[in-house]
C-alpha positions as CSV (number, residue, x, y, z in Angstrom):
1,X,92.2,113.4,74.0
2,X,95.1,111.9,72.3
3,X,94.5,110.2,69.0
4,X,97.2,107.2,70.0
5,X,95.3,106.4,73.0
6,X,92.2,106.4,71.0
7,X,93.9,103.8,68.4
8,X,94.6,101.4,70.6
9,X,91.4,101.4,72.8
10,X,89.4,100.6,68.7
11,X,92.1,97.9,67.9
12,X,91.2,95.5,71.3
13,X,88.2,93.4,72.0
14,X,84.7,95.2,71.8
15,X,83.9,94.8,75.7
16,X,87.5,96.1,76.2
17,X,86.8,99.1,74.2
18,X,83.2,99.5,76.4
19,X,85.2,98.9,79.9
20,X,88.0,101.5,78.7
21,X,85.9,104.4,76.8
22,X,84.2,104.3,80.5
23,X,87.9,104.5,82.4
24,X,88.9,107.0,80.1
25,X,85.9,109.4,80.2
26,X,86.0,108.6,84.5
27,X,89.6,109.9,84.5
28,X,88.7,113.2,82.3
29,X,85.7,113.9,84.7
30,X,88.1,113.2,87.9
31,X,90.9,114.8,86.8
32,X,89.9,117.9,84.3
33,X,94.0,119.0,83.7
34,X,95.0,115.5,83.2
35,X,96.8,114.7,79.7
36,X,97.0,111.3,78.0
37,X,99.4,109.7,76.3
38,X,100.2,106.2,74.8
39,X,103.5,105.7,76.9
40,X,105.2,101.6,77.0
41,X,102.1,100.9,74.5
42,X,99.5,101.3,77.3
43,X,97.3,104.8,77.7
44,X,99.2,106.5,80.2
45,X,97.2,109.7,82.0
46,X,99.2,112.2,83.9
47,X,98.7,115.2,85.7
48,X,101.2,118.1,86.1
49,X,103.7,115.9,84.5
50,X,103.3,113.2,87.3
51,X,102.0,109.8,86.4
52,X,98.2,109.9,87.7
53,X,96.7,105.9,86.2
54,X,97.2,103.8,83.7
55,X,95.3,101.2,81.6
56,X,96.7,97.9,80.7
57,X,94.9,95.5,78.8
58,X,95.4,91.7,78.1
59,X,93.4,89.0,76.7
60,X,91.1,88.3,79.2
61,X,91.1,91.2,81.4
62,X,91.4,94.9,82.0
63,X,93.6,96.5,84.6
64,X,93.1,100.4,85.7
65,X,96.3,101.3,87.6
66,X,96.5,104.4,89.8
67,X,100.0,105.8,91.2
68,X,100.5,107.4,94.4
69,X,97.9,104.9,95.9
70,X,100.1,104.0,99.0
71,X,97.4,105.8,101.3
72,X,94.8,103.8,99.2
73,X,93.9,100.3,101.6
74,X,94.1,96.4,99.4
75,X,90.8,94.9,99.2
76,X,90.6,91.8,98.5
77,X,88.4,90.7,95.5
78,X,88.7,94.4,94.2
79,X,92.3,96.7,94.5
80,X,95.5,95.0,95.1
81,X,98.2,96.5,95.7
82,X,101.7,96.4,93.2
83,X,105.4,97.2,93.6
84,X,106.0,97.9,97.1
85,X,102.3,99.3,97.9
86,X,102.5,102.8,96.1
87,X,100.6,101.6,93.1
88,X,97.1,99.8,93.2
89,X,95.5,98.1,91.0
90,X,92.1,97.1,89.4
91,X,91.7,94.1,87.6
92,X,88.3,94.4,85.4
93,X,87.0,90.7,83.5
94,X,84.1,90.3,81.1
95,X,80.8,91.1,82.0
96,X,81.9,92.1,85.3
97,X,80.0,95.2,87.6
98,X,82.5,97.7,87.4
99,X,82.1,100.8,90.4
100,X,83.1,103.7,88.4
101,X,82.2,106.1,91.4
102,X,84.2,104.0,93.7
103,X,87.0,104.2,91.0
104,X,86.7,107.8,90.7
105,X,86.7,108.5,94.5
106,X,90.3,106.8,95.1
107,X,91.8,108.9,91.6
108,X,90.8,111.7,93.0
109,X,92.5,110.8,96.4
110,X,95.4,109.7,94.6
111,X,95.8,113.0,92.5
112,X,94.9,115.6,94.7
113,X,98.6,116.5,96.0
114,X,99.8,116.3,92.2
């Protein structure tokens, strides 16, 4: 695990750090070769080089982005798709259930030809 990415998940809100320790632990499991890396200030997790997810977090929210997703359907209320479809997204709010299974089902989709 790289120290950077550990930095910046300490220096955010305390039910950011809970929601990301559990994204970041879910990605290791998922992927066992990925590598991490604090990339345009956000933890960045990549496999053979290629970008695999990424975590963004803001004030109120935390988004887990996987790449290669365009294979991966939009549902509304829980994945939604960015740029022109290839990337989807996971927005995760406060107290909210989060489905790390479900999350861990579609990174493994999304990795698998990496």
């Amino acid at each position: 695990m790289n120290d950077d990415v550990t930095q910046y998940i300490n220096n955010i809100a305390p039910w950011q750090i809970g929601v990301c320790e559990k994204l970041r632990a879910m990605v290791h499991e998922t992927v066992p070769t990925v590598e991490e890396r604090l990339q345009y200030g956000k933890p960045h997790f990549l496999k053979n080089g290629n970008f695999a997810a990424v975590i963004a977090v803001s004030r109120d929210k935390v988004s887990f982005m996987v790449f290669n997703a365009t294979d991966i359907p939009v549902v509304k209320g829980f994945i939604r798709a960015l740029g022109k479809g290839e990337r989807k997204a996971v927005d995760i709010e406060e107290g909210q259930d989060v489905d790390y299974t479900r999350l861990a089902e579609i990174l493994e989709k999304t990795t698998v030809a990496l």
